[in-house]
Residue frames relative to the residue before (quaternion, step in Angstrom):
aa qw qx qy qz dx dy dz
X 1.0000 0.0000 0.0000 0.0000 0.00 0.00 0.00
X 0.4787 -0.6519 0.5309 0.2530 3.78 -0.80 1.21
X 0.0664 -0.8332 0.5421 0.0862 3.35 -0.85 0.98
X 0.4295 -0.7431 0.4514 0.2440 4.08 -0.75 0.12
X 0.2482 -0.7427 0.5906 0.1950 3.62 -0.76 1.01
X 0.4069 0.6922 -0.5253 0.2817 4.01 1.05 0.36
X 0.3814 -0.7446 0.5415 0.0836 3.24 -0.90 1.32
X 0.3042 -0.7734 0.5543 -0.0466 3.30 -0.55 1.86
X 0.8404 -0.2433 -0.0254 0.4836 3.80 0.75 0.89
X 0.3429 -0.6518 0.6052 0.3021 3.64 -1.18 -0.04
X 0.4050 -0.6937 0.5509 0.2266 3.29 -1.38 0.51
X 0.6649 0.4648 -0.3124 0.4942 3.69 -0.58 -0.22
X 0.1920 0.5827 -0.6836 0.3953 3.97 0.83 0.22
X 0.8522 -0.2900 0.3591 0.2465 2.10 -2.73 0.85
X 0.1452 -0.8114 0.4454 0.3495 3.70 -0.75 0.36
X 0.8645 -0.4635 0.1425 0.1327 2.91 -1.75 1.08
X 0.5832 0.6712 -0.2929 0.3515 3.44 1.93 -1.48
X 0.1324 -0.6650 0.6078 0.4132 3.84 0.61 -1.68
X 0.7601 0.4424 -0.0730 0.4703 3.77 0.86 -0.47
X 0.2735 -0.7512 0.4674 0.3774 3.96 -0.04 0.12
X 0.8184 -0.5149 0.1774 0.1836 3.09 -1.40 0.80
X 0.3176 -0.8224 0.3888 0.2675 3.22 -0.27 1.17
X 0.5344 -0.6933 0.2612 0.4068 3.62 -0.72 0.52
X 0.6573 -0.5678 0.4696 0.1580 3.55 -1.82 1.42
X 0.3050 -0.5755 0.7566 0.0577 3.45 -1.20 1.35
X 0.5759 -0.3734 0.5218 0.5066 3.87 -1.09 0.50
X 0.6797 0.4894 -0.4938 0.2340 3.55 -0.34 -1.56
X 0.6527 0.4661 -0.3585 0.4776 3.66 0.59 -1.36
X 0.6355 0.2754 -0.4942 0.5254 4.50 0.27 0.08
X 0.6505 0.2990 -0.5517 0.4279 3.83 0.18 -0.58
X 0.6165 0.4401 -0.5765 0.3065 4.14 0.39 -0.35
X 0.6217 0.5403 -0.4784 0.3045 3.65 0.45 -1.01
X 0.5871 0.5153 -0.3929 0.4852 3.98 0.89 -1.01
X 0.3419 -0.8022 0.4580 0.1726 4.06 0.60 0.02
X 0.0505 0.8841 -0.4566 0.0860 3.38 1.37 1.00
X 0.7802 0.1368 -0.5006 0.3493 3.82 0.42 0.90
X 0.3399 0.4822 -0.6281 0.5073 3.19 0.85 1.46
X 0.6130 0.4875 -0.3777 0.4939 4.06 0.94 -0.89
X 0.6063 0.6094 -0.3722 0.3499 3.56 0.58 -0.02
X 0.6687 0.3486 -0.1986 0.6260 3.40 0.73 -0.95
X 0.5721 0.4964 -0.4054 0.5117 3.79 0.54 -0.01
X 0.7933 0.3358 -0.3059 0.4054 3.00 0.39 -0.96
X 0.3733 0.7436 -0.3496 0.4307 3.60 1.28 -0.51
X 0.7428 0.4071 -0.1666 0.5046 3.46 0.20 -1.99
X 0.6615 0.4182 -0.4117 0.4669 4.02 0.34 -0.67
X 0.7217 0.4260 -0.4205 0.3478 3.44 0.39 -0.72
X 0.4071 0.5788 -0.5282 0.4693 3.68 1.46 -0.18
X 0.7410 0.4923 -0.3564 0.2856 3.24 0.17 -1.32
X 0.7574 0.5017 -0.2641 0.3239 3.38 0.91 -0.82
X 0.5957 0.5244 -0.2452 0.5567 3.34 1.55 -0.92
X 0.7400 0.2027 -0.3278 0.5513 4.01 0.89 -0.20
X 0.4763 0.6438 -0.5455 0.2473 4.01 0.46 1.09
X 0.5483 -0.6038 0.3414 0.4671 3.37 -0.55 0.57
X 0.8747 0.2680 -0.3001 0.2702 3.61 -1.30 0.70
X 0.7499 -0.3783 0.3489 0.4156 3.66 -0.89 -0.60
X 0.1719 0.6850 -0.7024 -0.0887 3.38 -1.11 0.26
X 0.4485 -0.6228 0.5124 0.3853 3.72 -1.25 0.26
X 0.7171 -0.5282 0.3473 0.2937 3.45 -0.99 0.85
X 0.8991 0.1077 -0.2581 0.3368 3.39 1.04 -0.56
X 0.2445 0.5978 -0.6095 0.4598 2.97 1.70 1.23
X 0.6133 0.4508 -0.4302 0.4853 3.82 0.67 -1.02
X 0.6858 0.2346 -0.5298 0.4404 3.77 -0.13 0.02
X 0.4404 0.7097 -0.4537 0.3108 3.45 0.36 -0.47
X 0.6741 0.5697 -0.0396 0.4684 3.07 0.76 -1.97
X 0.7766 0.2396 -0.2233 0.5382 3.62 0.85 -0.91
X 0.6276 0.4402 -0.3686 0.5259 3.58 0.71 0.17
X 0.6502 0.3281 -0.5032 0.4652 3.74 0.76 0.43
X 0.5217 0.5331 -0.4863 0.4551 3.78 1.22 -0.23
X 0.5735 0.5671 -0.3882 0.4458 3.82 0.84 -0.77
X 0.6855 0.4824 -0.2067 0.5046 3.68 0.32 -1.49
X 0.6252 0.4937 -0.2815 0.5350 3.93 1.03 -0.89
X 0.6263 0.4841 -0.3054 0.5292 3.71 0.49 -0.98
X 0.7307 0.3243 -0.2796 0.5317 4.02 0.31 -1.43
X 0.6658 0.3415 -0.5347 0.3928 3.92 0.31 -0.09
X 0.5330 0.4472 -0.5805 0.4230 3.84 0.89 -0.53
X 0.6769 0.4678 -0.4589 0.3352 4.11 0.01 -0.90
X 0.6049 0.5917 -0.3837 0.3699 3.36 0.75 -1.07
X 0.7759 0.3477 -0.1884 0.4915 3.87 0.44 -0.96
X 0.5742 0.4904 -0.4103 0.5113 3.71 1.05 -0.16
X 0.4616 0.7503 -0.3046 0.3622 3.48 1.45 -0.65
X 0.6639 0.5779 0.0364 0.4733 2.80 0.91 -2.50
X 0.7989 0.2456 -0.2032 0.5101 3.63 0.67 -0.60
X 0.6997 0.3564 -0.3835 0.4861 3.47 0.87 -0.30
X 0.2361 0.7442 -0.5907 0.2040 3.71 0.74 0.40
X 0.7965 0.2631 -0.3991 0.3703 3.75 0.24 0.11
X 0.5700 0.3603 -0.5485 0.4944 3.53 0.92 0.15
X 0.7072 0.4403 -0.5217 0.1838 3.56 -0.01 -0.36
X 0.5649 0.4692 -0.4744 0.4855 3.76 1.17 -0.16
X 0.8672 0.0617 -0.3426 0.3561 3.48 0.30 0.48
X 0.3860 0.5819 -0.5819 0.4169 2.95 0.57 2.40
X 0.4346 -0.7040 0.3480 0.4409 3.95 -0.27 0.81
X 0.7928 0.4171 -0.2432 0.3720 3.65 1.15 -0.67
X 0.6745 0.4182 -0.3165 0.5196 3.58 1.62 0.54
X 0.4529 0.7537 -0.4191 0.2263 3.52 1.48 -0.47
X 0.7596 0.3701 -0.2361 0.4799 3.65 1.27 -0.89
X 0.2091 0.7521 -0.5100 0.3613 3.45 1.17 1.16
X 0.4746 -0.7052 0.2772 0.4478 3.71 -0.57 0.83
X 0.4848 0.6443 -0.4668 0.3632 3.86 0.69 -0.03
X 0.8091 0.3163 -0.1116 0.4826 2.98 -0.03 -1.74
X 0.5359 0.4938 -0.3645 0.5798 3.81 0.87 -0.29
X 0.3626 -0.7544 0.4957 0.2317 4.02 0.82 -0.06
X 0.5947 0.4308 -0.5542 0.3919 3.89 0.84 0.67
X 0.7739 0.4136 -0.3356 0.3427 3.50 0.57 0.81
X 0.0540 -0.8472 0.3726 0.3749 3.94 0.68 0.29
X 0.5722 -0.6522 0.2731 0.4155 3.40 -0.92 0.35
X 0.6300 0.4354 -0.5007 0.4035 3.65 0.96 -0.10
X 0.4659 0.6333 -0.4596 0.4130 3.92 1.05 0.28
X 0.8548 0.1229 -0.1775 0.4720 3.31 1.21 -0.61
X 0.3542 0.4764 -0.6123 0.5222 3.45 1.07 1.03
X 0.6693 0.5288 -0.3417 0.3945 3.70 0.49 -0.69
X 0.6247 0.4473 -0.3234 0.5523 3.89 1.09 -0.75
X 0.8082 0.3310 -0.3063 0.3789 3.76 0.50 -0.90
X 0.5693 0.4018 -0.4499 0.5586 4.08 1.18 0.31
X 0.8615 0.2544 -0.3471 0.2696 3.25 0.48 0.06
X 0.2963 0.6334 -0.4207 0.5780 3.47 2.15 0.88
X 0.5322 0.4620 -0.4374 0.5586 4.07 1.19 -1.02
X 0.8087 0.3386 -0.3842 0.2894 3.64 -0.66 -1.53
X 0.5986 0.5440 -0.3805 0.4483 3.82 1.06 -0.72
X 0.7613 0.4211 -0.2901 0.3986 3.81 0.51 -0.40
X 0.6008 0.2791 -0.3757 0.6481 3.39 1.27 -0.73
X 0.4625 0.4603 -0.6818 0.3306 4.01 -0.24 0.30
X 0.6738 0.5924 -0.2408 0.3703 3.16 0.29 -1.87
X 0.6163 0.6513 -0.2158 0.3867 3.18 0.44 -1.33
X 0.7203 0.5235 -0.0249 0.4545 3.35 0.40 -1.82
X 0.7325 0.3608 -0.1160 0.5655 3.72 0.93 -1.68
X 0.7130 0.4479 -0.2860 0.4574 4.14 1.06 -0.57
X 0.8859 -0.0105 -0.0411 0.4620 3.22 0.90 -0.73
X 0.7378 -0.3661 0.1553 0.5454 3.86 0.56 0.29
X 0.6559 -0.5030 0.4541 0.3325 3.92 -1.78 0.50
X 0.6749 0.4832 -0.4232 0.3631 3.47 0.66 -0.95
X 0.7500 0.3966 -0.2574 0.4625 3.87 1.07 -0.44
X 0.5155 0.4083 -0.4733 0.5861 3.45 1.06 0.28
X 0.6179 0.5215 -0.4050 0.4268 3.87 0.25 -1.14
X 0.7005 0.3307 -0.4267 0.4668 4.18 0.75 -0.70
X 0.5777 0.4829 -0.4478 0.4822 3.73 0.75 -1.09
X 0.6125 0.3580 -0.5286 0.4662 4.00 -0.53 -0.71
X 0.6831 0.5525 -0.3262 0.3490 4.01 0.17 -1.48
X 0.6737 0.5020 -0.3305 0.4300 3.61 1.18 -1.45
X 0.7320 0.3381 -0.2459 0.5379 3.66 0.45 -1.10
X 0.6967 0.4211 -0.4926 0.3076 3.75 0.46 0.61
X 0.5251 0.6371 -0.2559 0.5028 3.12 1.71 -0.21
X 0.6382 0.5155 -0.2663 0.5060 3.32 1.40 -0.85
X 0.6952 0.5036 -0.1488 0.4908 3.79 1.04 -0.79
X 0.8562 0.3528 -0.0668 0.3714 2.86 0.80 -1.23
X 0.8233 0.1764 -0.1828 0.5076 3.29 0.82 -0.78
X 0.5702 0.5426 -0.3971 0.4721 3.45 1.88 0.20
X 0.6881 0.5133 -0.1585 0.4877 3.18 0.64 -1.56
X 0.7439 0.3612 -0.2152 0.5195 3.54 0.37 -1.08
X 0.7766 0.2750 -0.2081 0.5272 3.92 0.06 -1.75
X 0.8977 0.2545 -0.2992 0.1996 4.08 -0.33 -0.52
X 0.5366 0.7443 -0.3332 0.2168 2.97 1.30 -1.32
X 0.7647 0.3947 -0.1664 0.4814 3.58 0.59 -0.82
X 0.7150 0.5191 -0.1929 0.4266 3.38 1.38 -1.17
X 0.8853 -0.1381 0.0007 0.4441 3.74 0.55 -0.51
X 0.6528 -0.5600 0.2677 0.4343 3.58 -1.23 1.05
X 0.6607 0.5762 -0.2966 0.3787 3.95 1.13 -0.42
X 0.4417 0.7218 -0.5035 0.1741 3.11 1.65 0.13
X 0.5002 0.5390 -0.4708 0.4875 3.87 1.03 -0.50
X 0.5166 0.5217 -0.4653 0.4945 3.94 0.05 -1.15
X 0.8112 0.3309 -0.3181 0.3624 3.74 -1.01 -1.58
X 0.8692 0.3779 -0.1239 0.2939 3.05 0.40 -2.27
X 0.4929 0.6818 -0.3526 0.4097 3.41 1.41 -0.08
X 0.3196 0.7520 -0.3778 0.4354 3.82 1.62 0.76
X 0.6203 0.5814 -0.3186 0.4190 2.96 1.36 -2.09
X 0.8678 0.2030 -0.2334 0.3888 4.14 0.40 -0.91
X 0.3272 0.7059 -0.5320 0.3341 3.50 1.17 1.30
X 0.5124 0.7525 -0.3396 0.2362 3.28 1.41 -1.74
X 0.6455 0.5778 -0.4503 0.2160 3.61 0.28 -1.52
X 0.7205 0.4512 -0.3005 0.4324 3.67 0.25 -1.20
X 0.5494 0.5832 -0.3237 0.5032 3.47 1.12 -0.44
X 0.6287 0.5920 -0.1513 0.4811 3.55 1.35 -1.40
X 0.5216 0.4346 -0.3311 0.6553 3.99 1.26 -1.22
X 0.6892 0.4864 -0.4244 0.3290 3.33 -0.46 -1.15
X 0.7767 0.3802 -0.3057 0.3984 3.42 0.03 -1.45
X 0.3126 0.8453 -0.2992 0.3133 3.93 1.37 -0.53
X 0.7977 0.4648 0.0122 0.3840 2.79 0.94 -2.33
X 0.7473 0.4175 0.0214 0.5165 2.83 0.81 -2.38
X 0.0598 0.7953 -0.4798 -0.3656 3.31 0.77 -1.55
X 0.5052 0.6262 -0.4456 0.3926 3.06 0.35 1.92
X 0.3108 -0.6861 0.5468 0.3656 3.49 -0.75 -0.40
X 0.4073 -0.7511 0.5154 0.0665 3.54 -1.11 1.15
X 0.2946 -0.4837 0.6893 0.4518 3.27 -1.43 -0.87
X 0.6074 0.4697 -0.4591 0.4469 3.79 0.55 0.01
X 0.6715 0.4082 -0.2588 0.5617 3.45 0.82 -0.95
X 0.6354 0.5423 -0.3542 0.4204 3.84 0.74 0.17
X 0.7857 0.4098 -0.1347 0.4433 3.19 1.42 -0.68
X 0.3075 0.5575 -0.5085 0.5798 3.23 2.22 -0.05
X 0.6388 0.5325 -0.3171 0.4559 3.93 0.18 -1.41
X 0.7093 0.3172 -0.3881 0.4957 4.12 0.14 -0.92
X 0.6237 0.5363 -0.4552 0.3408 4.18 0.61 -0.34
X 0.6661 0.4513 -0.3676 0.4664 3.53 0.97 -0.95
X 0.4672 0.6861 -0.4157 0.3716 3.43 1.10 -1.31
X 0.9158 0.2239 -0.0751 0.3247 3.52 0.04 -1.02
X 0.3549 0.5487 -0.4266 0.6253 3.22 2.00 0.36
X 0.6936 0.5487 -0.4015 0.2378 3.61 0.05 -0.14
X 0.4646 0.7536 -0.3068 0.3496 3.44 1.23 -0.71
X 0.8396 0.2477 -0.0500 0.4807 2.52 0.46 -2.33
X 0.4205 0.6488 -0.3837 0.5050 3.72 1.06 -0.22
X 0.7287 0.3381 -0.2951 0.5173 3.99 0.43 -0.97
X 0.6808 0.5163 -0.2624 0.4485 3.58 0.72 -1.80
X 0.6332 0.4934 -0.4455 0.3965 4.16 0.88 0.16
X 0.4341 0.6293 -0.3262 0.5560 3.11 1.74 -1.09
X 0.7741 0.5157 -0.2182 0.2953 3.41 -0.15 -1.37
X 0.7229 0.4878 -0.2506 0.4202 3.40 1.07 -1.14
X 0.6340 0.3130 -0.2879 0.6459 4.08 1.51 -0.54
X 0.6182 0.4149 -0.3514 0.5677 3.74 0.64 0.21
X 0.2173 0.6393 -0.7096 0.2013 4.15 0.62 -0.03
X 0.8318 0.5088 -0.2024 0.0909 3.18 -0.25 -1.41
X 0.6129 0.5443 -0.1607 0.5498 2.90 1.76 -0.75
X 0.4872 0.4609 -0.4411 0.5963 3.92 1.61 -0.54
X 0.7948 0.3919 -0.3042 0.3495 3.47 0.01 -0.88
X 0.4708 0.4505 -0.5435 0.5292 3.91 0.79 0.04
X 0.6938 0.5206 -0.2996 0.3974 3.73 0.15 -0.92
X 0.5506 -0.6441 0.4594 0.2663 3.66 0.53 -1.20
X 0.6887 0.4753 -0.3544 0.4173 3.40 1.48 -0.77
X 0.6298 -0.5879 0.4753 0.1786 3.65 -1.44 1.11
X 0.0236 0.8294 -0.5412 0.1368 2.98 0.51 1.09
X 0.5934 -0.5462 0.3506 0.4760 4.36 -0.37 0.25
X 0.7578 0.2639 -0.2491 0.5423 3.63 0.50 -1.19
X 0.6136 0.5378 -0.5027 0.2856 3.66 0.50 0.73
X 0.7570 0.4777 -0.0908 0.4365 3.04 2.08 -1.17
X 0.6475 0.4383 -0.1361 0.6083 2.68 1.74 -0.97
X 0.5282 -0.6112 0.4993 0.3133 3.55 0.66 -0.76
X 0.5164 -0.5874 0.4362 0.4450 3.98 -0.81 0.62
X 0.9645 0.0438 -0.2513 0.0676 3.28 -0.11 -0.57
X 0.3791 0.4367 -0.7269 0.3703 2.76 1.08 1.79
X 0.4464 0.5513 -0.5577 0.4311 3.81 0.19 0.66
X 0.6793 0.4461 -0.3657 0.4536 3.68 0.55 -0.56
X 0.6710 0.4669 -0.3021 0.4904 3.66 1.16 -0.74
X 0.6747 0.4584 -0.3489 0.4614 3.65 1.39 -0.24
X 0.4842 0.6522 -0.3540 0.4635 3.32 1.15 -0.08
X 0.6101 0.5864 -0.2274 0.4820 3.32 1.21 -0.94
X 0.6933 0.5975 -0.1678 0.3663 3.24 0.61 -1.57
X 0.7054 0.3136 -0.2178 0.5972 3.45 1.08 -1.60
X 0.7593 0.4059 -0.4326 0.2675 3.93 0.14 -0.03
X 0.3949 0.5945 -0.4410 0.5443 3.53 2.36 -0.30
X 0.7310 0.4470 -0.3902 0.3371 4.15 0.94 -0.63
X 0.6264 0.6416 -0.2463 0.3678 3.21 1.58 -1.08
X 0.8683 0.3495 -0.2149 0.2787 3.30 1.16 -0.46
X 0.1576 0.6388 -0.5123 0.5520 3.45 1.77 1.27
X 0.8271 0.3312 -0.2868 0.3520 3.33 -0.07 -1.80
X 0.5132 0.5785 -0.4851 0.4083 3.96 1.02 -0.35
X 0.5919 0.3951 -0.4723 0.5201 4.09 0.83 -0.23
X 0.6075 0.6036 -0.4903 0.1623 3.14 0.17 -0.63
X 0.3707 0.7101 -0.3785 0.4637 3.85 1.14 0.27
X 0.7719 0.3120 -0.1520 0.5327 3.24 1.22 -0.96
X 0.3862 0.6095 -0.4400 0.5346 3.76 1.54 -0.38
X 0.8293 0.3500 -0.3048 0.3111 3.63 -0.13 -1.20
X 0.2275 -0.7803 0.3784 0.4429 3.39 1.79 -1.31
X 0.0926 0.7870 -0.5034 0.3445 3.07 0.84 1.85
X 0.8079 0.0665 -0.0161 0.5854 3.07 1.50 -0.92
X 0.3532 -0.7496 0.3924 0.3993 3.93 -0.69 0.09
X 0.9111 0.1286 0.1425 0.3648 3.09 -1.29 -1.73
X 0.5834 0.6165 -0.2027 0.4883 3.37 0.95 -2.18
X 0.8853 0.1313 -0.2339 0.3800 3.36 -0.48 -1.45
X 0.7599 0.3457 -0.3901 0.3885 4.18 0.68 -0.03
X 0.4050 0.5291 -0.6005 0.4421 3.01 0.95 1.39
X 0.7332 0.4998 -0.1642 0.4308 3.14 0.61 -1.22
X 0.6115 0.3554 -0.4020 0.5815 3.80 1.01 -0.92
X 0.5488 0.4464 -0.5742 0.4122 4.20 0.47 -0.35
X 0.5439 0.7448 -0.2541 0.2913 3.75 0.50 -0.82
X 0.8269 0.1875 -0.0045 0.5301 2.87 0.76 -1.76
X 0.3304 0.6020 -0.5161 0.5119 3.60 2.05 0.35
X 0.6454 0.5209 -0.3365 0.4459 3.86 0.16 -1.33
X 0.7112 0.3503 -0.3456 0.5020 4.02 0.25 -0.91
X 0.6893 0.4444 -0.3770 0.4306 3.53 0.17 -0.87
X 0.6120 0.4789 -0.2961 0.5554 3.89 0.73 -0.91
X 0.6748 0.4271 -0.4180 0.4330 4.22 0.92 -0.09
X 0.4439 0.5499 -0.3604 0.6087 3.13 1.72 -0.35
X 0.7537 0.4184 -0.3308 0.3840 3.49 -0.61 -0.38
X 0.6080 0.4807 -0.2330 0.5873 3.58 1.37 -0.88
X 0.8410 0.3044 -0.3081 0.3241 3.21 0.67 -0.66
X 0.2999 0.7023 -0.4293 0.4822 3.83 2.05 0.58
X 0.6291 0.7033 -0.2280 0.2401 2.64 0.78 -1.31
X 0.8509 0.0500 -0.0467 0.5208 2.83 0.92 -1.70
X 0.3988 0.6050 -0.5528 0.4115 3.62 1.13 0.37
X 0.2096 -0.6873 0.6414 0.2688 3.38 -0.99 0.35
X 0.4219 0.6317 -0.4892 0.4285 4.11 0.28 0.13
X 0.5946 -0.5133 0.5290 0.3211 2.93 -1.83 0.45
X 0.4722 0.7564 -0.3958 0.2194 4.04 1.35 -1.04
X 0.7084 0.5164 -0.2210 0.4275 3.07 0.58 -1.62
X 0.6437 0.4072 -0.3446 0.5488 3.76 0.74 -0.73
X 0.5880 0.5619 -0.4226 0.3999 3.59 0.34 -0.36
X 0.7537 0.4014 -0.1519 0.4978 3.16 0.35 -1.27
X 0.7523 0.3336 -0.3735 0.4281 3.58 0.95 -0.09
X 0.4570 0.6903 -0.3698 0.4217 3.10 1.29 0.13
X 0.6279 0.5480 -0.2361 0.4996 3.32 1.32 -1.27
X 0.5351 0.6370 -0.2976 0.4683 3.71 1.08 -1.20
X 0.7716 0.3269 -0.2267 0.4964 3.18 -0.15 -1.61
X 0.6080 0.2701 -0.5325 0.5234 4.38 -0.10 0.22
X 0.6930 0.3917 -0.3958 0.4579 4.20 0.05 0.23
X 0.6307 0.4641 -0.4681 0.4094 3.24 1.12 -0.82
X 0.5424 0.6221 -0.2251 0.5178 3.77 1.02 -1.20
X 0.4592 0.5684 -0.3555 0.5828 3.84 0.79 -0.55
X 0.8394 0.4091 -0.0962 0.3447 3.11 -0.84 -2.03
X 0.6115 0.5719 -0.3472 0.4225 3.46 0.93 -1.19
X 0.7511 0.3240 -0.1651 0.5510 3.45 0.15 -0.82
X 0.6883 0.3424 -0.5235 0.3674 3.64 0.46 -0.47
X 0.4975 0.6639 -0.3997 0.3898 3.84 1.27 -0.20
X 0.3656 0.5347 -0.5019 0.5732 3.91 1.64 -0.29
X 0.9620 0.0935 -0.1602 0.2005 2.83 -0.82 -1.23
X 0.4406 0.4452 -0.6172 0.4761 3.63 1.01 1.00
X 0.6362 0.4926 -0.4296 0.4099 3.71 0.46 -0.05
X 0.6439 0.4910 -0.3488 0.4718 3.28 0.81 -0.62
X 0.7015 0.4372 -0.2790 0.4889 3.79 1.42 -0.25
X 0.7307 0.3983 -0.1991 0.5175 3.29 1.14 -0.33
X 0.2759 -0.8748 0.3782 0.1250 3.49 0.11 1.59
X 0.5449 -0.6366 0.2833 0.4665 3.60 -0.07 1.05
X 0.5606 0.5034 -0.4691 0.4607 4.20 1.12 -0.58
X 0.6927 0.5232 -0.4205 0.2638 3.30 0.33 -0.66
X 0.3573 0.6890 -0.3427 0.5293 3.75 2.10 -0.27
X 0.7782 0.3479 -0.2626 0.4521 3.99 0.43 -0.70
C-alpha cells in the first residue's frame, strides 16, 4: 500500500489553553502516564516474565514490572506533550490535562524524561542491560519514530509504530533470561499484528475526528473500505502466528484451543466490518480485539498452570 511523507501538522503550536494552567490534582499526572493503555502493557510483560526460562526473585520480578509500567507512562507522558495540539482539536483527547489547561506541557515533558531515565536506570542497575537496552529502545521508538517520525506523516503509522506496544513481553523475557528468544519474538509478532486491526477499528468510527486534527490515519487516506479489507487481512495473519506458542512448545493444549477459538471470533469480527457498512460493527470489534488480546495471553499463563495430565 503507497504511503505519504505529507506532514499533517506541527506540534508545539500556539498552545491550545488561552489562559495558564489551572492547577493539577495527582489524577491529571497519573492521567498523562495513560494508565489504561499501561495496563495491558503491563499485563503482556508480566506474561513474558512468568513464561521465561528460569528464576527471578519476586522482588526483582516486581521491580521488573514496575519499570515497564513507569517506561510505558513516560512514553504517554511525552507523546502527550507533543501531541498537545491535535488533541485540543479531537472530541476524544480535548479533556486531556494539557489541552484542557490543568497541566502545562513542560510539567509533563519534564515528568515523562525523567520517569524514562529513572526506569531504564533502575532497570539496567536491578536486573540486567538486555532489559533496560529494550525499555530505553521501547519508549524511543514510541516517541520518536512514532510520535515524532509517523504519526502525522503516513497512513502506516499504526502498522510500523504499533511495535513500540509489542516490546513488553520481549522486555519480561529479557528480565529473566537476559536475552531475546524466538519465544519472546513471537509473544512480540502476536501483539505486532493485533495492532492494526485493533487501531484501524478505532479509526474507522473515529475517521472524523483524525481528520479534523490532520493525522493520516487509513480510513482518512485511504478510505473505509480499503481499511475494512485491511483489517481483515492483518487478523486472517494474526491468527496462524497466535498458534505459534504451540508450534515452538511454549505452550500446550489449553492455550491452542482457546487462542484457535478466540482466532475464529475475532476473524467474525473482521468479516463482519467488512461487510456492515455502520460505524457498529467497528465498535464492537474494537471492543473484542482489547479482550481478545487480554484472554490471549491470560490463556499462557493458565496453560502454563494447568499441566496437560491434569486434561485426562
Amino acid at each position: 500500500m503507497a504511503s505519504t511523507t505529507t506532514t499533517y501538522g506541527e506540534a508545539g503550536g500556539a498552545q491550545p489553553l488561552g489562559q495558564a494552567a489551572q492547577a493539577a490534582s495527582p489524577g491529571d499526572f497519573v492521567a498523562l502516564l495513560k494508565p489504561r493503555v499501561m495496563s495491558l502493557v503491563v499485563f503482556t510483560g508480566i506474561v513474558g516474565l512468568l513464561l521465561a526460562p528460569g528464576t527471578l526473585h519476586p522482588v526483582l520480578a516486581a521491580v521488573a514490572v514496575l519499570c515497564i509500567a513507569v517506561g510505558a507512562g513516560a512514553a504517554g507522558a511525552i507523546n502527550m506533550w507533543y501531541d498537545r495540539d491535535i488533541d485540543a482539536r479531537m472530541a476524544r483527547t480535548r479533556e486531556r490535562p494539557i489541552p484542557a489547561g490543568r497541566v502545562t506541557p513542560e510539567a509533563a515533558l519534564g515528568l515523562g524524561v525523567s520517569l524514562a531515565v529513572v526506569s531504564v536506570a533502575i532497570m539496567a542497575l536491578a536486573l540486567n542491560w538486555a532489559a533496560a537496552a529494550l525499555l530505553a529502545f521501547t519508549i524511543f521508538f514510541y516517541v520518536v519514530v512514532y510520535t515524532i517520525g509517523l504519526k502525522r506523516r503516513t497512513p502506516q503509522n499504526i502498522v510500523i509504530g504499533g511495535a513500540a506496544g509489542a516490546f513488553p513481553p520481549m522486555i519480561g523475557w529479557a528480565a529473566v533470561s537476559g536475552e531475546v528468544t524466538l519465544a519472546s519474538f513471537i509473544l512480540f509478532a502476536i501483539i505486532f499484528l493485533w495492532t492494526p486491526p485493533h487501531f484501524w477499528a478505532l479509526a474507522l468510527f473515529r475517521r472524523g475526528d483524525y481528520d479534523k486534527a490532520g493525522i493520516p490515519m487509513l480510513p482518512v487516506v485511504a478510505g473505509v473500505a480499503v481499511t475494512r479489507r485491511q483489517i481483515l487481512v492483518y487478523t486472517l495473519a494474526l491468527v496462524p502466528v497466535s498458534l505459534a506458542p504451540c508450534a515452538i512448545g511454549l505452550s500446550g493444549l489449553v492455550y491452542g484451543l482457546g487462542a484457535l477459538l478466540l482466532g475464529l471470533c475475532f476473524i467474525a469480527c473482521a468479516v463482519a466490518v467488512l461487510r456492515d457498512r455502520t460505524d457498529a460493527s467497528a465498535r464492537r470489534m474494537f471492543s473484542f480485539s482489547i479482550l481478545y488480546l487480554f484472554l490471549l495471553f491470560a490463556l499462557l499463563l493458565v496453560d502454563l498452570a494447568v499441566p496437560l495430565g491434569a486434561l485426562g
